[in-house]
N, C-alpha and C positions, 0 to 999 in steps of 0.2 A: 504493500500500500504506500504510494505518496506523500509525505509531508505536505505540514501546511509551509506555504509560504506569507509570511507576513508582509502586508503594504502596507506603511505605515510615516506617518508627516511628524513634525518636530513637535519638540516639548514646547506646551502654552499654546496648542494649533489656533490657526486660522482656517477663515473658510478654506481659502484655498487649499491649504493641508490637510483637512479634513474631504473635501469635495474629492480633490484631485485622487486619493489615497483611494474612494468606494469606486469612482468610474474607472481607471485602472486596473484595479482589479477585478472589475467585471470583464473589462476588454480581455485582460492574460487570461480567466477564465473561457471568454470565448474562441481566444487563438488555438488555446494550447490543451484546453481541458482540465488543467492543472488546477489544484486547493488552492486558490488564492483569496486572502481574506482580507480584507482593511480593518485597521487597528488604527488605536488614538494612543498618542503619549501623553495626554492632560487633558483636561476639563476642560466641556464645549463651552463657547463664549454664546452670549442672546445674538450675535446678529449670526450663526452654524446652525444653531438652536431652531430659529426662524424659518432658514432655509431646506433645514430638512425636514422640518414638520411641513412648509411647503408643497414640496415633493415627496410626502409619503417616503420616507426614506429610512430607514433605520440604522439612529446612531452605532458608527461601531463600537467594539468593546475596546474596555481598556485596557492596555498593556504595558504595567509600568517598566519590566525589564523583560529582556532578551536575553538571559544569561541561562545556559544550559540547564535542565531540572531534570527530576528524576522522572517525571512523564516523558520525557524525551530516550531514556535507554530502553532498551531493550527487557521488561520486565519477564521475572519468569511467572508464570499465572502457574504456579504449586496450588492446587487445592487447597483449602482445611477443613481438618478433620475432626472430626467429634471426641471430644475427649475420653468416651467408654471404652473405647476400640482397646486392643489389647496391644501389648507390645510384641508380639508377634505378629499381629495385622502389622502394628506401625514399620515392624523391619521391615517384612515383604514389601509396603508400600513405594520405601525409602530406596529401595533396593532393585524394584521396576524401574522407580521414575529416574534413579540414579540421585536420589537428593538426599542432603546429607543434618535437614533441617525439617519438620512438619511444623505446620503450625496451627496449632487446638484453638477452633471456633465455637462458638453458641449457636444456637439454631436462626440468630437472625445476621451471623456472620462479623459478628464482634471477636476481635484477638481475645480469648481466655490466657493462652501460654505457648510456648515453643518447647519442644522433644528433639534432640542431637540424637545419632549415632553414637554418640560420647553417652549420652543420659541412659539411653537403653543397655550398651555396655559395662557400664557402671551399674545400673540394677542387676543384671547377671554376676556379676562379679562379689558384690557387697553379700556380708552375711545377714539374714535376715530371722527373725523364730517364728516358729510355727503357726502363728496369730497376722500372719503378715496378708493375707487372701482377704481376712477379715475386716482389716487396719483398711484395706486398699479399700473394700466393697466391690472385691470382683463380680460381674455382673455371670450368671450362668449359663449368657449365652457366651460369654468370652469362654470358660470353660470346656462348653461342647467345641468351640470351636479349635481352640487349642491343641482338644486331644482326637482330632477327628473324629468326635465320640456321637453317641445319637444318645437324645432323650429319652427315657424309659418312663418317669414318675416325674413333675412337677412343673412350674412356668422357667422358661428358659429367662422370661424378662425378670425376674428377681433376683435378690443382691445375696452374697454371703455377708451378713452383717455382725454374724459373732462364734467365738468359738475358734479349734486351732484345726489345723491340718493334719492326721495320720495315717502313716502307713501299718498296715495290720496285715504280719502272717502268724503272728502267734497261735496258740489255743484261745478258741472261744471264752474259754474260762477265765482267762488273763486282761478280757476284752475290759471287764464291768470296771477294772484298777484304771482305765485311761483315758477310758469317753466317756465327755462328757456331753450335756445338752449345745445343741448344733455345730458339735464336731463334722468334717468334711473329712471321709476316712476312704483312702484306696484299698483296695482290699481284691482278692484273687475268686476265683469260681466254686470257693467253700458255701455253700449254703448255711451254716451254725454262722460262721463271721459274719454272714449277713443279715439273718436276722438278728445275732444279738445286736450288730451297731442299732439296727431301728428302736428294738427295744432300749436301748442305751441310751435313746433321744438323739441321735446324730441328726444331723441337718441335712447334711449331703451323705450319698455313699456311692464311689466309684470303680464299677466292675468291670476291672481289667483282662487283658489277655481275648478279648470277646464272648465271653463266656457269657453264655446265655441266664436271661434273670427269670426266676420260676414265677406263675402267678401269684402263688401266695406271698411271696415277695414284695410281686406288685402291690397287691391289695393289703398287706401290711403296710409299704410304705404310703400307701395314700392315707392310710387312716392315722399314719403316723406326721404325717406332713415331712413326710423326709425325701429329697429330692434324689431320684437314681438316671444314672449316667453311666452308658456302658461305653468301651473305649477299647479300639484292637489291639491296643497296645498293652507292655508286662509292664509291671507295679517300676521297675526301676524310672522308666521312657516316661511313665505317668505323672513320677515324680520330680524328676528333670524340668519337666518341661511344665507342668502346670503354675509356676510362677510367672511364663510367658502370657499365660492367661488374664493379670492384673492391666487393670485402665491406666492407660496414657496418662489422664489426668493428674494420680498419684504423683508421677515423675515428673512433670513438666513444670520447667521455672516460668513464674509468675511475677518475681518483684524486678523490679530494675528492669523493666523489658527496652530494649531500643527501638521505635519502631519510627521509618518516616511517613511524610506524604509523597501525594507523587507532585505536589505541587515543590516541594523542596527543591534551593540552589544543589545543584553537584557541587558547586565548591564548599558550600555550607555544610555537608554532609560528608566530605573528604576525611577530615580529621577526625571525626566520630568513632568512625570504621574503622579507622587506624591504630585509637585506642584500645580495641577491643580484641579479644580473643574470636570468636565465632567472626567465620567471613557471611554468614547471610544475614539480613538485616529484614523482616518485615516490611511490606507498603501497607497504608494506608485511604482510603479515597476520601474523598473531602466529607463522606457524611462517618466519618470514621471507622468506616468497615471493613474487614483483609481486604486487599486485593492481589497480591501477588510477593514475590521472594526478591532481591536482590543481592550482588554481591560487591565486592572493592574489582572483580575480573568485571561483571559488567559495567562499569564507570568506565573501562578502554575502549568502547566503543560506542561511547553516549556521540549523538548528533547533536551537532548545535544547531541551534534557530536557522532558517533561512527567510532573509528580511531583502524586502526592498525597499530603499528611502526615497523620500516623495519631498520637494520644496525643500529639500537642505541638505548639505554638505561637510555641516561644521561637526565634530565630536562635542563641541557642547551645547549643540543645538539637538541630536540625538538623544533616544531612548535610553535610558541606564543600562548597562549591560553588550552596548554596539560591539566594543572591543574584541565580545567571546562568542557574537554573531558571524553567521557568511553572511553575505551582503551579496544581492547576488544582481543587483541594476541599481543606480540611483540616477530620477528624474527631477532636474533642477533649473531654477533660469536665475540663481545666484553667482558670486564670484566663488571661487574655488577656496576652498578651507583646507580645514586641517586632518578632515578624514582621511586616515589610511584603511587599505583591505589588502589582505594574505594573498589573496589572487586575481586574476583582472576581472572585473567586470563591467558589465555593459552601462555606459555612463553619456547621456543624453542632457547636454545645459546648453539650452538657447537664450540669447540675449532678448527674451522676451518679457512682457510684465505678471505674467503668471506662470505658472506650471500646468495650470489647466488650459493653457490654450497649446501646449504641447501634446499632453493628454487628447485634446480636440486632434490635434494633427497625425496622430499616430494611428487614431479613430480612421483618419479618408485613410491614411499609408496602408492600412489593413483592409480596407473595403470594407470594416463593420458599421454595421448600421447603428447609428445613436437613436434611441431610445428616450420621449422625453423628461422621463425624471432625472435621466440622464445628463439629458439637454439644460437642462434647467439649473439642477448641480453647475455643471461646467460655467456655464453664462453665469451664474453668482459668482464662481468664484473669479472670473475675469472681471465682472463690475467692483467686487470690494476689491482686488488688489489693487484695479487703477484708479479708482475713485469716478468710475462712469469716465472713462480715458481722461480723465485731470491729469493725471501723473505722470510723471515723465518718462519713467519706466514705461509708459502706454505705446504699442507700435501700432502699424497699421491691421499687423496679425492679428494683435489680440482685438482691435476692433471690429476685425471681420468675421473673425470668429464665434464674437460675443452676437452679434449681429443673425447668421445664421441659428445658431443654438437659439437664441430668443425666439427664433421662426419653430421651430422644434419642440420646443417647452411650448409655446403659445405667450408667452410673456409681451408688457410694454415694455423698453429697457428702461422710460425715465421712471413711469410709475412705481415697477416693481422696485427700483432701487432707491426711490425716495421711505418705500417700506423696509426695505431690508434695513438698507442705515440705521432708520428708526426704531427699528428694534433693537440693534445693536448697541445703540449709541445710548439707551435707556438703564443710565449705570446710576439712578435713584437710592435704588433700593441693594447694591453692591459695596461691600466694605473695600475699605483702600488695599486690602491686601489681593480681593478680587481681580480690583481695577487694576494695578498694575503688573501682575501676571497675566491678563489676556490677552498680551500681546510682549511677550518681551525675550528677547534674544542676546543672547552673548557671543562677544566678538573677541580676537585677540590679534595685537598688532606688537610683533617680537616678543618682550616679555611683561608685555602690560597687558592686562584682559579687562573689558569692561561690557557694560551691559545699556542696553536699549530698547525703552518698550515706546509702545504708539496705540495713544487713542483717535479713533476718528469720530468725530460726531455733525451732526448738520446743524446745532443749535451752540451759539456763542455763551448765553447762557450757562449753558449744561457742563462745558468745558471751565468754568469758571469755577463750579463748584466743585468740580473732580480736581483742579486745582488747588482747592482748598485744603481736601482731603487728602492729595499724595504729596506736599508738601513738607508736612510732619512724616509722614509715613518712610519718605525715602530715607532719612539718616536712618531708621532700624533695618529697612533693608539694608544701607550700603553697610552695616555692621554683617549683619546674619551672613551675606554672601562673600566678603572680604575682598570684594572686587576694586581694583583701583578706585574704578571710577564707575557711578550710575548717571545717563542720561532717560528721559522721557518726552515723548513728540504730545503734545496737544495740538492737534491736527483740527483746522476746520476747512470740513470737504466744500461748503458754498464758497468760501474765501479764498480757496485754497493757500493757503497758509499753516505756518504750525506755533506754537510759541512752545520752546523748548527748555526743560527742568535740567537744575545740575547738581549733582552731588559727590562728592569727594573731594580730597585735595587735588588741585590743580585743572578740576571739569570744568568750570565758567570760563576760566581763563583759556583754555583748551576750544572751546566749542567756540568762543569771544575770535580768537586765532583763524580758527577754521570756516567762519564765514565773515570776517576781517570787519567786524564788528567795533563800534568807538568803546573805549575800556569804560566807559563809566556809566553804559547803558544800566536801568537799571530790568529791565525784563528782555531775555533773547528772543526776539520775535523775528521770525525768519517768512517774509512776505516768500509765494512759489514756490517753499519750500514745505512736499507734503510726502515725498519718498522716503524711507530709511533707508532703500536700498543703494538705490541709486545717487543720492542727494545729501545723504544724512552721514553715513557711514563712509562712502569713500573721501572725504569732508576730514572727516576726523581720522582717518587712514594716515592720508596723505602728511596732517600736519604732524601726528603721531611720529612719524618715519621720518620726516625732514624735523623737528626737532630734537631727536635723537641723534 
């Protein structure tokens, strides 16, 4: 069976990282057949929100890391077993399957305990007295089964619950000095042996050698409630071997158990395994029920994720976990970062203002048909990136683009996008820590790294008060993240303009610099300026590098 491969857009997405990631993956599903699923690395913002209730579309799931797990190896699916079974079922079992591990269920498949080849070993080996069948509660169908024996007299599903084990060739006469009340007694094809054990009060009595049991036997031991069991085997083989008869359960360790999920990091689980003595390790499923065996051998052939990045390039714009990913395409219309991959792949960055309108062009390149929820996706996510073509990043592509998909969706473009904004832009009722993670990206130029987020709104107002709010807010960010330096776009898409936040040592002066601003402005307002991509970041690139 196929892995899934994940598509999936940058941490804090945007429409278009989120839009671009679902129609992509339906296209690779349509080229290739192949599992391909869209993923989100963060929490959708209102104007994603908007757009996919829209379009009927259903948000994808989240996917905080991409870092190998134990649902990714190769589980062994070992059954569990009932804890009554006998430890002679349990060797046979162990001994088919080649495992060297069983693990004792409850009937709704909850771990009770784990039985080694060590543990069953050790119960053969260890001295035990006579009272030990009793101790355990061997059940008497474990017994028949043990001794390949048949029932003669009583219910096979009842317990030995008291009393000791003997073996009897003496005289009958010696019998009364030794048994007692439900004694379980082997005993040979004497008929006096056997009825004295009944009258004795014996519990069980087992008639070895196959020697046949008389009726009066029978009908003694029924009136006596004493259970008879005949077995082809001699008194020696009978008694050999009938401690093989004891439940699992008895033996099976219970405290300390190590068990994972399958949701579990492989590297978080690494050094567990290594601690320990025993190489298999229980799974768990997420409603905590067995699922299966692992070992430290299968960890050497755990698959890592395979991911496609959608709208970004950067490793700290990526999912947690990128590093221990294949990467197997990334589709982008940014500058080139700092992602590296172990081996090539297919790497698609056009100098256009979305990635959905590459997504759009790969659509005609393949001759698939778009689809208008499809349609509709894509055309959002070309209107918010460019601001309805305000932006400069806007080409003639993405207007052409955005233009047909609207015909496709059935969309007006000014209408719908005077809705979408406004949904978006509707950050009332959003705490500052909201607002400024909906948008925010980090960058690194040499050995300085810093960060930038961007609100768009259509109301000057609105942006006033979100100012208010991420003001105070950013000195605890620039603390939490340790980042040189935090900038923030307050973006207004009718004016197209931004008035831009500074925070760190040397950001005012830095941002002041980089659009040659008079030093003693007291607010950055950057008239045309409504890009991070293009306008904002390479801006602050440039002055970064030449003052250095």
């Amino acid at each position: 069976m196929d892995s899934e491969i994940f598509v999936i857009g940058h941490i804090n997405p945007d429409t278009d990282s989120i839009c671009s990631a679902i129609a992509y993956a339906e296209l690779k599903k349509k080229i290739t057949g192949g599992l391909y699923k869209a993923k989100r690395a963060g929490q959708i913002n209102s104007e994603t929100k908007f757009v996919l209730e829209r379009f009927g579309v259903q948000a994808p799931s989240y996917q905080p890391d991409v870092r190998t797990q134990v649902k990714d190896v190769e589980i062994r699916k070992s059954p569990g077993v009932d804890g009554s079974i006998s430890l002679k079922t349990a060797w046979s079992t162990m001994r088919q399957n080649s495992d060297v591990t069983l693990p004792i269920v409850d009937d709704k498949n909850h771990l009770l305990g784990l039985i080694t080849i060590g543990d069953i070993a050790k119960s053969y080996m260890d001295v035990y007295d006579n009272k030990i069948l009793f101790t355990a509660k061997t059940p008497i169908g474990n017994i028949i089964h043990t001794l390949d024996g048949e029932l003669v007299v009583g219910d096979e599903n009842a317990f030995l619950n008291q009393g000791k084990v003997l073996v009897f060739a003496a005289n009958p006469d010696l019998m009364e000095d030794y048994i007692e009340e439900g004694d379980l007694v082997i005993l040979g094809n004497r008929y006096e042996s056997q009825l004295s054990s009944i009258e004795m009060k014996a519990g069980c009595i087992i008639v070895c050698d196959g020697a046949s049991v008389s009726k009066s036997i029978i009908l003694m031991a029924q009136s006596n409630n004493c259970i008879v069991i005949k077995s082809p085997y001699d008194t020696f083989t009978v008694s050999r071997l009938i401690n093989q008869s004891m439940p699992i359960s008895f033996f099976m360790s219970t405290k300390d158990l190590i068990t994972f999920t399958c949701e579990d990091y492989i590297e978080d689980i690494q050094g567990v395994m290594a601690k320990k003595r025993h190489r298999h390790f229980p799974i768990l499923d997420k409603n905590g029920c067995y699922f299966g065996m692992i070992s430290r051998r299968n960890l050497l052939g755990a698959k890592k994720k395979k991911v496609i990045l959608m709208d970004h390039n950067e490793k700290s714009q990526a999912v947690d976990g990128i590093g221990e990913a294949e990467i197997l395409e990334i589709i982008d219309h940014h500058r080139l970062g700092s992602l590296e991959t172990i081996s090539p792949v297919f790497f698609r960055n056009q100098p256009l203002g979305c990635t959905s309108t590459i997504v759009y062009l790969m659509y005609k390149e393949n001759h698939v048909e778009i689809e208008p929820k499809i349609a509709g996706l894509l055309c959002s996510a070309i209107l918010s990136d460019t601001l309805v073509y305000r932006s400069p990043t806007c080409t003639e592509v993405d207007r052409l683009a955005a233009e047909e998909l609207a015909k496709i969706a059935n969309i007006n473009v000014e209408e719908y996008a005077k809705e979408m904004f406004a949904a978006g832009s509707n950050l009332s009722t959003k705490s500052p820590e909201e607002i400024f993670y909906q948008d925010f990206k980090k960058f690194t130029a040499g050995d300085i790294t810093f960060g930038v987020g961007q609100i768009n709104s259509m109301s000057k107002e609105e942006l006033e008060k979100i100012k208010e709010k991420l003001i105070p807010y950013m000195e605890k960010a620039h603390g939490d993240h340790g980042l040189a330096m935090l900038f923030f776009m307050l973006t207004d898409i009718l004016e197209s303009s931004t008035e831009l936040l500074c925070q760190g040592h040397g950001a005012r002066e830095l941002a002041i610099n980089a659009f040659k601003l008079d030093m003693n402005v007291e607010n950055i307002y950057l008239p045309g300026v409504v890009s991070r991509k293009k306008q904002v970041i390479p801006a602050l690139m440039f002055t970064l590098q030449h003052d250095n």
